[in-house]
TORFITOR-660494 format. One record per residue (C-alpha): y, z negated, x. Coordinates in pm, whole numbers, plus 32768, in hexadecimal, padded with zeros to 4 digits. Layout:
// TORFITOR-660494
YZX...
***
This chain:
// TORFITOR-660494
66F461967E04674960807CCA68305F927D44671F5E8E7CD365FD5F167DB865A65DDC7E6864805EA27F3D646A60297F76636A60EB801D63F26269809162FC6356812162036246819460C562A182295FA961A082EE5E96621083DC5D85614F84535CD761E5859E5D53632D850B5CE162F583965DD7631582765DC861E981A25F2A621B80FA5FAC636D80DD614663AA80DA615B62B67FDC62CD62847F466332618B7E0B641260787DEB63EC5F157D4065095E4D7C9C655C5D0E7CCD64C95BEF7BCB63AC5CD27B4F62165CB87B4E61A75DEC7BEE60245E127C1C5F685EFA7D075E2F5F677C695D2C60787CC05BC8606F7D545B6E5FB17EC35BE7608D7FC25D12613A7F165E1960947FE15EA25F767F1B5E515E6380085EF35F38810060245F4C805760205DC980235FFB5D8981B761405E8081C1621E5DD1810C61A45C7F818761DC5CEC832060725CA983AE60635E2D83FC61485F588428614E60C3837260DF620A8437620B629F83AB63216278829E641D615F826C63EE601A81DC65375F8D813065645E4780AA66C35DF97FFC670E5F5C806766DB5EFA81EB65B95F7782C064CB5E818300638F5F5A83D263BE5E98850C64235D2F846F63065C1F84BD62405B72839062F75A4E8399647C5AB6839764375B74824564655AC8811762E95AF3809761B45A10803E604D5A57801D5F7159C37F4A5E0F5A627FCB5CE75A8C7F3C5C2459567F9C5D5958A37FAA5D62584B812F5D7756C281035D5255C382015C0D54F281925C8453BB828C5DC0538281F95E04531280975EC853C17F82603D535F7FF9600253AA815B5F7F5507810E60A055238031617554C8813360F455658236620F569E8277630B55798247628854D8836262695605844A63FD565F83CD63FE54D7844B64E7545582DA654952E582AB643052408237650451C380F6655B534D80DA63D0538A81016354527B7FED647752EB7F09640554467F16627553E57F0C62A453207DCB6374543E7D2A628255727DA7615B549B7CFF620454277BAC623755C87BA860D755EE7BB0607754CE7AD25FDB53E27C1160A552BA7C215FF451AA7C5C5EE0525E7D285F96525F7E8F5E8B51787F155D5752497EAB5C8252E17F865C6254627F9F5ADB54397F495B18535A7E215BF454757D5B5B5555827C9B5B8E56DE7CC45CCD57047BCA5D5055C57C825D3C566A7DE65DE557917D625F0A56CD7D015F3056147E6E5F3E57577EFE606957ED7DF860D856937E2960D656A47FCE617458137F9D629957CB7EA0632256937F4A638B577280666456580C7F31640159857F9D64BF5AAB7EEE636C5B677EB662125ACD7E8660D95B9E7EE25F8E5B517E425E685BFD7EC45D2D5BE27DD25D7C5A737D855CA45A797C2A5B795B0B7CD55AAB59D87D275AC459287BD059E4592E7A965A6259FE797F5AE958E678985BBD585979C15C4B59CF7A465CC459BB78D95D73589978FA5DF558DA7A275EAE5A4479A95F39598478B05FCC588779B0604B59707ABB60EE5A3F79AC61A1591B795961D858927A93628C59CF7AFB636A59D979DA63D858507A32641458AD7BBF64C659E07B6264385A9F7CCD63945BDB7CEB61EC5BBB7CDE61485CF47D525FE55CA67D0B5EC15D527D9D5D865DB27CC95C575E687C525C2D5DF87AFC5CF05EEA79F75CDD5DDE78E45DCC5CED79E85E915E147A295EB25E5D78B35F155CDB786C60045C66797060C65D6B7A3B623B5DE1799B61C45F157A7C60855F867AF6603060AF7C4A5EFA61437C285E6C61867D7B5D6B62907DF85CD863027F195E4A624B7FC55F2A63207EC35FCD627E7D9A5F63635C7C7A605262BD7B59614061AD7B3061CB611379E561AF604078D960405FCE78B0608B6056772B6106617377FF5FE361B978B45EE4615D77B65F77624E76BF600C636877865F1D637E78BF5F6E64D279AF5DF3651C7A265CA964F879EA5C8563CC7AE95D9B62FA7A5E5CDE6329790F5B8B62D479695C0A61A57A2E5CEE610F79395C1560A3781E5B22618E77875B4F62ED772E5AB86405769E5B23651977675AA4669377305B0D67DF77B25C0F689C770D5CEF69B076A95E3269E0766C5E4F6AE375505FE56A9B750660BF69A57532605F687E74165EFD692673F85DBA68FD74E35C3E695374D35B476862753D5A02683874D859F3695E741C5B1F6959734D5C7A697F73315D76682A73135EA467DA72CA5F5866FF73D360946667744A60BC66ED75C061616834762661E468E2775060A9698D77C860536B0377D35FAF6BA676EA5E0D6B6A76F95E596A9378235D3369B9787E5D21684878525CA4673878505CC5667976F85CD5650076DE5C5B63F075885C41629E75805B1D61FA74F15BBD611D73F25CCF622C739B5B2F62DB73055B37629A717059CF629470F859A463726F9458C0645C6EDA581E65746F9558EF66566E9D5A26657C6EB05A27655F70395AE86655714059B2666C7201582E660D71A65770654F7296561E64CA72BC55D7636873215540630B7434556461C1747556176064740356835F1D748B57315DFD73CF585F5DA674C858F05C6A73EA5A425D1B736E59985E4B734C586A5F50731C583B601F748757BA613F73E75758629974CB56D163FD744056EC6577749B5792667773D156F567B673935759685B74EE56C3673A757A581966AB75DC57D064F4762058966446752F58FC62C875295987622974225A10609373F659E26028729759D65F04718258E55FFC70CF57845FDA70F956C2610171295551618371755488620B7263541163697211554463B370F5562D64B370D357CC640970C658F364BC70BB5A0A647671BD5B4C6480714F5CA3646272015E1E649272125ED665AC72BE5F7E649E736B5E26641873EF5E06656C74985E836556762E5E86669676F45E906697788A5EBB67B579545D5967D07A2F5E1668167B7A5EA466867B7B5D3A660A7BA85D4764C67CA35C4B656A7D525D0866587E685C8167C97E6E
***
C-alpha cells in the first residue's frame, strides 16, 4: 500500500438481491488527485461512489480509508461529500442557507457559519449571490452551490456523481475547466463519476475504466488512450480501428493481409490478436505511396477535420481523421508509423468468456 493512499479498496465485491454489480474490485487512490470513474451505465461506478461515501456496505472485501477500515462506519463520520447528479438543493431556502445547511445540522457559531459561507462562495466565484433564490440561478450556478454546500464542510475526499450531465455542451465545457481548477486550488482528492470519455480524457490525473462491475484498466488518460489492454478499452476510449491479428514475431504482425512492423513484443509466435489504430494516427497518400489502399465510402466535414471511412481490399472497415479532403468512390493510400501499430492479446477482451 503507498503511504499516500488516502482510499483503498481490497477484494471488494457488492450484490444486489444476489446480482453482482462490482466484482472483487481492488485499487487504491492517493490523496490530492482527480480520479474519474468512467465506463458504460451499469458497470459499477456509481456503486463504487456510494462505497466510499457510506450510504451502503460491500458484500465482501475491505474498505480502508487512511489505511483504517471503514465497511461499517456511517455516511456521516467519514470525511466525504457528494455532489450528485441533479445536485440535491433545497428550492425553499436561498443560496447561503443551502450552503450552510451541514453547518447547521453540525450546529457551528453562526459567526463560524457566515465566515465559512462567504469563503466556500468566493471559492466558487458567488459572492454576492447568498440571497438568490435556487430558481433564479442557472444550471452552472446550481452546480457551484452544491460544490459550495459540500466543500465548506472541508471534506478530505469529494465525490461527484455525473455532475456535467444536465448542462448544454458549451457550459459542461466550462464547467471541466472550472472543477479542474477548483481541485488544484482545494488541494483534496475528486473522484468523479462519468460516461463521457472526452471528460475522462480532459480532467482526471487518473482514469478506471469499468465493465460489466470489473475495472478493465487504470492510468494516465495518455496512458490509456495510447496503450489500451483489450478490445473494449479501445473501442470505448475514443475511436479505433481495431482488426484481427497475428502475431508472426516479436516486432512483426499480419493484419489485413500483410505483414508490419511494430513496437510490442512478448507474445508467442503466430499468436492471435487483436490489433489497435487510431484514426488521426491514419496519413492519407497515393494509392502507390500508402501501406494499405482503401476505397471511400463515405465523408463528413467535422470542423478540425475530414471523417473519412473506406474498406480495404479484404473488406476490412477503415476510419480515418484528416485535414485532407477526399472523395467518394477513390482509391487513397493509408499510411502509418510502426509506432501507430498497438497489439492486444484477444484473451483480455472486457467481455468475460
Amino acid at each position: 500500500m503507498k503511504q499516500d493512499a488516502i482510499i483503498r479498496f481490497e477484494g471488494v465485491t457488492k450484490q444486489y438481491d444476489g446480482l453482482v454489480v462490482l466484482d472483487d474490485v481492488s485499487f487504491e487512490m492517493e490523496k490530492g488527485k482527480f480520479y474519474t470513474l468512467l465506463g458504460p451505465s451499469g458497470c459499477g461506478k456509481t456503486t463504487i461512489l456510494r462505497l466510499i461515501a457510506g450510504f451502503t456496505e460491500p458484500t465482501e472485501g475491505t474498505i480502508y480509508f487512511h489505511g483504517q477500515p471503514v465497511n461499517h462506519v456511517p455516511a456521516n463520520k467519514r470525511q466525504v461529500n457528494t455532489v450528485f447528479q441533479d445536485y440535491a438543493l433545497f428550492p425553499h431556502l436561498d443560496v447561503f442557507e443551502n450552503v450552510a445547511f451541514g453547518l447547521r445540522v453540525k450546529k457551528m457559531k453562526e459567526t463560524d457559519i457566515r465566515e465559512k459561507v462567504a469563503e466556500a462562495l468566493q471559492f466558487v466565484n458567488l459572492k454576492g449571490y447568498e440571497n438568490r433564490r435556487i430558481q433564479e440561478m442557472s444550471g452552472g450556478q446550481r452546480q457551484r452551490v452544491a460544490i459550495a454546500r459540500a466543500i465548506v464542510n472541508e471534506p478530505e475526499v469529494l465525490l461527484l456523481d455525473e455532475p456535467l450531465s444536465a448542462l448544454d455542451l458549451k457550459l459542461r465545457t466550462e464547467m471541466q475547466y472550472e472543477l479542474r481548477e477548483l481541485q488544484r486550488r482545494l488541494g483534496i482528492t475528486f473522484i468523479f463519476v462519468t460516461h463521457d470519455q472526452e471528460e475522462a480524457l480532459a480532467m482526471s490525473d487518473q482514469i478506471f475504466i469499468l465493465h460489466k462491475g470489473k475495472i478493465q484498466q487504470s492510468g494516465t488518460p495518455k496512458d490509456i488512450y495510447d496503450e489500451p489492454v483489450n478490445r473494449f478499452v479501445a473501442d470505448f476510449i475514443g475511436e479505433s480501428n481495431i482488426l484481427p491479428g497475428r502475431m508472426v514475431q516479436d516486432f512483426l504482425v499480419e493484419f489485413a493481409g500483410k505483414r508490419f512492423e511494430c513496437v510490442d513484443g512478448g507474445f508467442q509466435p503466430n499468436e492471435q490478436v487483436d490489433v489497435v489504430i487510431r484514426p488521426e494516427d491514419l496519413e492519407i497518400t497515393a494509392p502507390e505511396r500508402g501501406k494499405l489502399r482503401v476505397q471511400v465510402d463515405s465523408q463528413l466535414f467535422r470542423g478540425v477535420h475530414y471523417e473519412i471511412c473506406g474498406y480495404d481490399e479484404n473488406g476490412n472497415e477503415w476510419l480515418v481523421h484528416s485535414t485532407k479532403k477526399a472523395e467518394v468512390g477513390e482509391e487513397i493510400g493509408l499510411y502509418f508509423e510502426a509506432e501507430a501499430i498497438h497489439v492486444m492479446r484477444v484473451k483480455d477482451d472486457g467481455d468475460e468468456k
